[in-house]
C-alpha positions, -999 to +999 in steps of 0.1 A: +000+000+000+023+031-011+001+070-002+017+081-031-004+059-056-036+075-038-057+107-038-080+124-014-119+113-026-136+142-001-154+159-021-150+193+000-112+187+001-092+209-029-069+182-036-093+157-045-086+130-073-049+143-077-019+117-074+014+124-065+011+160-044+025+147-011-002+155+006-016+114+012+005+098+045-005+060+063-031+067+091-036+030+101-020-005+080-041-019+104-075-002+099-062+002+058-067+044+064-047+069+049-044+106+060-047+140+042-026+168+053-054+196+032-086+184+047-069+171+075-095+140+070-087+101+072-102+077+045-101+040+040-079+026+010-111+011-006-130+040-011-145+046-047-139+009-050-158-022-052-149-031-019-157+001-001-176-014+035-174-050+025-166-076+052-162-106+028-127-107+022-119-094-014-106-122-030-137-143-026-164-112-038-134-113-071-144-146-073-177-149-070-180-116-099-158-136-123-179-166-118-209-152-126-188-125-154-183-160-171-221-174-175-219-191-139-259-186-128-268-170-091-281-202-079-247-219-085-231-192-065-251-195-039-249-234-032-213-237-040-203-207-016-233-206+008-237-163+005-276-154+004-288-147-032-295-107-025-262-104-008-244-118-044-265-097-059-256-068-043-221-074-051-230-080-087-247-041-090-217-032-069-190-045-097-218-025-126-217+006-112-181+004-103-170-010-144-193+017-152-177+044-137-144+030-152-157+027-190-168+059-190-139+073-175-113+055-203-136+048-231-166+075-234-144+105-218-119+101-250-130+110-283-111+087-310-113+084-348-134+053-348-135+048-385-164+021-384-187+014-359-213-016-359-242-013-341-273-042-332-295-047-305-297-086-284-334-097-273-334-107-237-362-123-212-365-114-178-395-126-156-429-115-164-409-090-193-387-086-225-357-059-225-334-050-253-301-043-251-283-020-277-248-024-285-218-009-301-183-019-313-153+001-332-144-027-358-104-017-361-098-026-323-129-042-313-135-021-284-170-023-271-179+012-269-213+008-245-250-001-245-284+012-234-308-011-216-346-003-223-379-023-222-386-011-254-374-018-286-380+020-304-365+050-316-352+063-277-335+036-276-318+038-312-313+076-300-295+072-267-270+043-285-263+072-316-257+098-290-230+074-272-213+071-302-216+102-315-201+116-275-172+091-280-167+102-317-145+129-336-152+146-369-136+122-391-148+099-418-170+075-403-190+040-414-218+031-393-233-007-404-264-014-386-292-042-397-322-033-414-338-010-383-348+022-399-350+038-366-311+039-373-309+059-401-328+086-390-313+087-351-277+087-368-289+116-389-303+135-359-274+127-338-241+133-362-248+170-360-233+204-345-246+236-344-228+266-361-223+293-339-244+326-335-222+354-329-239+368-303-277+364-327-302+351-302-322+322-312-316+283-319-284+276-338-285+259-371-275+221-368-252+215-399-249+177-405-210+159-403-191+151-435-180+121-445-202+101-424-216+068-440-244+046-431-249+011-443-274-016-435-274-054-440-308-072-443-315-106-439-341-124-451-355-157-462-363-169-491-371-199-502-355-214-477-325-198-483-309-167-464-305-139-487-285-106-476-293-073-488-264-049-486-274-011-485-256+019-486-280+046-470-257+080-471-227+087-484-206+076-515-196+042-525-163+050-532-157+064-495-170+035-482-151+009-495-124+034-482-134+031-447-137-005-450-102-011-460-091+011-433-108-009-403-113-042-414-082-045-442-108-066-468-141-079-468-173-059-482-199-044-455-213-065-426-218-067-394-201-098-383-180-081-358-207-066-334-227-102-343-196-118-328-193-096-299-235-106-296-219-138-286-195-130-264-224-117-241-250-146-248-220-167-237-210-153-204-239-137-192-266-166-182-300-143-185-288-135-224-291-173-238-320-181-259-329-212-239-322-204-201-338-207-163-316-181-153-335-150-158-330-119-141-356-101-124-348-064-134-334-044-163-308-030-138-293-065-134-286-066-169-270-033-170-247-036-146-239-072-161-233-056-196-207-030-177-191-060-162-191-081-193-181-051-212-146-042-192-140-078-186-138-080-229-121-044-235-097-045-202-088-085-196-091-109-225-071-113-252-083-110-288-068-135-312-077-110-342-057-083-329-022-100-320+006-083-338+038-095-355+067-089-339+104-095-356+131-108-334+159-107-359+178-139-370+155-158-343+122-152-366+091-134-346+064-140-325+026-131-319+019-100-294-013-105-277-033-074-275-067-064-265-091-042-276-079-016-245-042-020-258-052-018-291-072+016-284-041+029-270-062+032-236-037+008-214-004-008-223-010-040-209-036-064-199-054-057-168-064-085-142-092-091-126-086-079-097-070-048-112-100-039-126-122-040-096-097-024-077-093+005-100-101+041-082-118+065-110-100+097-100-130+122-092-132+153-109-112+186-099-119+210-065-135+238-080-137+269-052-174+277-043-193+302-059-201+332-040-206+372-044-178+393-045-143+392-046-124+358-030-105+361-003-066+355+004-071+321+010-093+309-015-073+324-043-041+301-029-064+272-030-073+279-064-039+281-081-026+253-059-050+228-061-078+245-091-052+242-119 
């Protein structure tokens, strides 16, 4: 446990969420408390963790989250390590919100050229209810960019995916593949979009639509028994689509095998997602925080075969570098564990002095360009 790694998470405190200012010393190794010499506060070492005010040692509650992170059902968890079913639960929203917090904080806060994007939606039961769950991956490193969660399968939905991707995205040529949902042409239209500024005119600015943005839509149907594919392009030029294919995926023509794959990946490991199951969940917030979970577990701390790099070693020949889709983001440089993950501490945003009437005082103005900048 080195002080140095760790920063103040009172909120009131101006050095909150910075590293490496000196100001974190040991309070108890015991007790796991550190000390901060601004607020003059003490604060345990597992705050803004997963294991915040747990008394289940944290190498079990790992356990028991990659169990079920893997397609392990509740009701296994429970008899193989006797925990009450609402107490592994608890851990399991615990783990969401944490993985949550530490997506958006490397993935969403980031805006990267994602050069294609694939986008579908996966049909889950729960008891007594359907939910959808709308997805999103960038094809060249296979980073799974987030989901929305909704009972209904309409255009809000559609909407709050687009306006993910369109937070996490800059203004760069862009292919968007999606199936044959026409609530995605027109919530990719709406969101792609920025306002030109007014100059001090009053009045709603004019929304002026991004170029070089793409759309593309694969249908499937049957026909005679047969599957037949339809392979649409909605908006922009063929020529600058095959471009951006190239670009991401190195050969092929348009698809959406990749975010089909990654579909998958989530039917596989989490045990309310399979077609066929008796392990359903009981509320749309259980599947959101397993999606987080799932998510980092895929981005952060597995491997991708597809992604593995060449390396030369001279006379010797070369060898395969793992990477995964984190590493391949440029996000991390190495793969994270399991523990790693859960015990990451999302720094929390910066003091900002309070806002009052009048001039600040002596004091506040040395808080501010200490700690403020």
């Amino acid at each position: 446990m080195n002080p140095q790694e760790l920063f103040c998470p009172i909120w009131k405190c101006p050095a909150r969420g910075q590293v490496g200012k000196g100001n974190i010393s040991l309070h108890s190794r015991k007790e796991k408390r550190c000390y901060c010499s601004v607020c003059q506060q003490t604060f345990s070492v597992t705050k803004g963790t997963l294991f915040y005010r747990l008394r289940i040692a944290p190498a079990t509650v790992m356990l028991v989250i990659a169990l079920l992170a893997y397609g392990c059902p509740v009701a296994a968890i429970v008899q193989a390590f006797g925990f009450d079913e609402r107490t592994v639960r608890d851990w399991w929203r615990r783990a969401g919100k944490h993985t949550q917090n530490v997506h958006e904080h490397f993935v969403e806060a980031q805006p990267r050229d994602l050069q294609q994007v694939q986008a579908d939606e996966i049909r889950a039961k729960l008891q007594k209810t359907v939910v959808w769950i709308a997805m999103a991956v960038m094809v060249p490193t296979r980073l799974w960019l987030g989901g929305v969660v909704s009972v209904r399968r309409d255009v809000n939905l559609i909407e709050a995916l687009a306006n993910q991707i369109r937070h996490m995205a800059r203004c760069r040529p862009l292919l968007l593949a999606v199936d044959g949902l026409a609530s995605y042409v027109t919530a990719f239209q709406k969101a792609f979009r920025s306002p030109l500024p007014r100059h001090g005119r009053g009045g709603r600015p004019q929304l002026v639509a991004w170029p070089d943005i793409a759309i593309v839509q694969v249908i499937k149907h049957k026909v005679a028994d047969r599957l037949q594919v339809d392979r649409r392009i909605v908006q922009g030029a063929t020529r600058l689509v095959a471009q951006l294919i190239q670009a991401s995926q190195g050969h092929g023509r348009i698809n959406t095998a990749f975010i089909e794959r990654l579909n998958a990946t989530f039917r596989q490991r989490l045990s309310p997602l399979a077609r066929r199951t008796r392990a359903l969940a009981r509320h749309p917030e259980t599947l959101t925080a397993g999606m987080y979970v799932v998510g980092c577990l895929y981005n952060f701390c597995a491997f991708h075969q597809s992604l593995r790099l060449k390396l030369s070693v001279g006379s010797h020949g070369y060898h395969w570098v793992l990477r995964t889709p984190a590493m391949a983001a440029g996000i991390t440089d190495h793969r994270w564990t399991i523990p790693e993950l859960l015990s990451f501490r999302v720094p929390s945003p910066r003091w900002e002095p309070p806002k009052r009437r009048g001039r600040p005082s002596q004091a506040v103005r040395q808080l501010v360009e200490q700690w403020a900048t």
